[in-house]
C-alpha positions in Angstrom: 0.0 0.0 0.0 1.6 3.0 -1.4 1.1 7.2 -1.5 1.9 7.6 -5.1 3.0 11.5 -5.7 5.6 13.5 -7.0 6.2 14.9 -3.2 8.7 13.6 -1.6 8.2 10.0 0.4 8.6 11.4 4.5 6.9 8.2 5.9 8.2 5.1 4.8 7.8 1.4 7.2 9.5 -1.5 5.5 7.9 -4.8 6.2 7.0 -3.9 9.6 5.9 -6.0 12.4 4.9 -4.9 16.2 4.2 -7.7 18.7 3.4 -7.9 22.3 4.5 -10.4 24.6 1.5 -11.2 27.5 0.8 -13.7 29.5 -1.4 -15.4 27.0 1.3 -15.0 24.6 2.1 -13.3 21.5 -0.3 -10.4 20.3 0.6 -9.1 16.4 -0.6 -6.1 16.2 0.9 -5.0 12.8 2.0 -7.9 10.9 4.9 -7.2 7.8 3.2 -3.6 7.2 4.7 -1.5 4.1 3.5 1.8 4.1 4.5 5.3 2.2 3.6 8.5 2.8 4.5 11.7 0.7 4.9 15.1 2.3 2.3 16.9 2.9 -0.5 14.2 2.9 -3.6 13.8 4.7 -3.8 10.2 6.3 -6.9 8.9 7.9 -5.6 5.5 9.7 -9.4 4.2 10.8 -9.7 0.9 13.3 -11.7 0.5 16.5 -9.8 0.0 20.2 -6.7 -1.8 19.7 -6.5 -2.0 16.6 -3.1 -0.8 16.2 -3.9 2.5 15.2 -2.0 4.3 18.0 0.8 1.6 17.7 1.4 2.7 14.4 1.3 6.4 15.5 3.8 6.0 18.4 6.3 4.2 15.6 6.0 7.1 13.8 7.1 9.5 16.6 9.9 7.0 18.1 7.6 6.4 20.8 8.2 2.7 20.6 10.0 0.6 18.4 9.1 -2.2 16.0 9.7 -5.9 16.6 10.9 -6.3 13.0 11.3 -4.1 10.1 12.1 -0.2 9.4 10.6 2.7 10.4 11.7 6.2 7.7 10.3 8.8 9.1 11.7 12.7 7.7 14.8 11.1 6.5 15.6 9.3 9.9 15.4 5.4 10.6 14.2 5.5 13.6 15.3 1.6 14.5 18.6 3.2 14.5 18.1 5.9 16.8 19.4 5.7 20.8 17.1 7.2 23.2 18.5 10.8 23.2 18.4 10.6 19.6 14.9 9.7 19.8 14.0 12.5 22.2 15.8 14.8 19.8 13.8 13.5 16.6 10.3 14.2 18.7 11.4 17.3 20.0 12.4 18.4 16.3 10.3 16.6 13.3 7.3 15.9 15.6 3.8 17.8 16.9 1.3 15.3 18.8 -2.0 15.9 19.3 -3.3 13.7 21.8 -7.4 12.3 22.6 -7.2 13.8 25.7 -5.1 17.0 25.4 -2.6 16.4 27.9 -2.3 19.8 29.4 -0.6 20.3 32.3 -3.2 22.1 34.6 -1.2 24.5 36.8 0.4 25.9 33.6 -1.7 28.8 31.3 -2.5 27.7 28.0 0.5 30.2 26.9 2.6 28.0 29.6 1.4 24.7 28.0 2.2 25.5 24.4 5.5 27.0 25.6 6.4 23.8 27.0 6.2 21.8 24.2 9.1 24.3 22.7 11.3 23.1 25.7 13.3 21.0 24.7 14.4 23.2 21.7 16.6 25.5 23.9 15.3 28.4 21.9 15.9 31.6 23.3 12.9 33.2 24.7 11.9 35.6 22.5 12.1 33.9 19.7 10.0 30.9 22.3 7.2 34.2 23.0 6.9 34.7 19.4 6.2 31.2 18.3 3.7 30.7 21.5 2.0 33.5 20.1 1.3 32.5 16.7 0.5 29.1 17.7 -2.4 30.7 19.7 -3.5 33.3 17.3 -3.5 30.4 14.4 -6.1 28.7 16.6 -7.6 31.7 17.3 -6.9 31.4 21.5 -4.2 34.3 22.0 -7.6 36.0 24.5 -7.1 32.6 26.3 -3.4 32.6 26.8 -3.5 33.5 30.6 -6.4 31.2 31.4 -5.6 27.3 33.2 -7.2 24.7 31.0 -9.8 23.8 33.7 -11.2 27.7 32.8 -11.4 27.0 29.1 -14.1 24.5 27.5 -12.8 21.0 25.6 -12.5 22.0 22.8 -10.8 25.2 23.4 -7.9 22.8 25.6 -7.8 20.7 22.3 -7.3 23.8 20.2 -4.9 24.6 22.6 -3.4 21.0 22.0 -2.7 22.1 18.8 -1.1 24.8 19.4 1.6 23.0 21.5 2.0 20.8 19.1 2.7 22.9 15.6 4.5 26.4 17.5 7.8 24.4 16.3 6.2 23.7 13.2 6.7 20.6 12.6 7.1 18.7 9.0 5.1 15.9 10.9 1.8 16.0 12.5 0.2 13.0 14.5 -2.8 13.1 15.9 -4.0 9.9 17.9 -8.0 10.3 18.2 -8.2 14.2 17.9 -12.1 14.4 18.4 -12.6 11.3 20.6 -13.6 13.5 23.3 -15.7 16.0 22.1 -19.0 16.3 20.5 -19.9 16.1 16.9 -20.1 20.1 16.3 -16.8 20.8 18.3 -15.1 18.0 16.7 -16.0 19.5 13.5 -14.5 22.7 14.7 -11.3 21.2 16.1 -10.9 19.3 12.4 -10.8 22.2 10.7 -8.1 23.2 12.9 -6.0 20.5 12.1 -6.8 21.0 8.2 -6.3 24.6 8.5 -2.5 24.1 10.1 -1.7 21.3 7.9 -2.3 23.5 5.2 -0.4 26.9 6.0 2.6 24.6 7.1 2.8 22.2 4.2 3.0 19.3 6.8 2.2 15.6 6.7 -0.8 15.2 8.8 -1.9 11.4 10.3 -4.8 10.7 12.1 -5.6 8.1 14.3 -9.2 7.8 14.4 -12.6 5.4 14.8 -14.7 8.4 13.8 -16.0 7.8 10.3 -16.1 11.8 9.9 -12.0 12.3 10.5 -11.9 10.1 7.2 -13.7 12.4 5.2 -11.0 15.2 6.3 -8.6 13.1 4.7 -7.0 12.2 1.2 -6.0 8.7 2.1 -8.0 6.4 4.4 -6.9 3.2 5.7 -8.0 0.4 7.9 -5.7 -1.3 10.3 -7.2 -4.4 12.2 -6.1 -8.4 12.7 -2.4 -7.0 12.0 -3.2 -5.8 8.6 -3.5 -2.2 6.7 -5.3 -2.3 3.7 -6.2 1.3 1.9 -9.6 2.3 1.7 -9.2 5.2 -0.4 
């Protein structure tokens, strides 16, 4: 299963395979995957609970590691990479946007975007700057001095978003996005994500069981019993 495209190739696994080692014994979750995807790209990757879709996701951001096989990700093998290397990749070539937001809640939502900006060792004006765009992309900079428990959900996942694109990153994950919202701010928050993927030229996959996020996306696949196969 292949992104065919003149744009560059920025996701590539080669005959991947993640397994799990339980009590009960081996669990596949991705058997010998091979997967491409070209930069810029919109990637819907649809299953239900533990499917593997936020196994493949946390490949992609060095997260975890296969069993077997290669993981390309923006010109790194990340099989390759030691740990520091791997915190160095995320911090760098990464944004995550997580189900359930993950802000910290005794920092602002100017705090929380800041943070994810960190381990950059930018200098802080520069740090300021970025923090402010990031808001005013997602149209929160009146929110910046708020704590996430004064803002509503889907304000904290706009926030979310933020943190996760003021480095502006070449690669955008998001691992169930709307999961925890309802239908009209989920809505809201995808165009968002659309809206950043677009001004940045970045590759955006989503992790979803929403049949809506597929509809946001160019490419759709299903991941289940091990296996991707490409809806559209």
């Amino acid at each position: 299963m292949e992104e065919s495209d003149l744009a560059p190739v920025v996701v590539e696994l080669k005959s991947v395979t993640k397994q799990y080692e339980l009590a009960s014994g081996a669990v596949v979750v991705l058997d010998n995957v091979d997967l491409q995807i070209t930069q810029g790209a919109i990637v819907a990757v649809k299953g239900v609970s533990g499917s593997g879709k936020s196994t493949l996701l946390h490949l992609l951001a060095a997260i975890d590691r296969p069993t077997t096989g290669s993981v390309i990700v923006d010109g790194y093998d990340l099989s390759n990479l030691r740990p520091r290397q791997q915190a160095d990749f995320r911090a760098r070539s990464i944004g995550f946007v997580f189900q359930f937001f993950n802000l910290m809640p005794t920092l602002t939502v100017a705090e929380n975007v800041a943070s994810g900006l960190e381990p950059l060792h930018w200098k802080r004006r520069i740090r300021d700057e970025a923090v402010r765009e990031a808001l005013n992309s997602v149209e929160l900079l009146d929110q910046a001095n708020k704590y996430p428990a004064q803002i509503s959900g889907g304000q904290q996942q706009r926030a979310a978003i933020a943190r996760a694109i003021a480095k502006k990153p070449p690669i955008l994950l998001a691992d169930e996005p709307t999961g925890a919202l309802d239908v009209k701010t989920a809505r809201v928050v995808l165009e968002y994500l659309k809206k950043m993927q677009s001004q940045m030229g970045c590759t955006l996959v989503i992790a979803t069981h929403d049949p809506v996020v597929a509809d946001f996306a160019d490419t759709v696949y299903r991941v289940g019993g091990g296996i991707m196969e490409r809806e559209r």
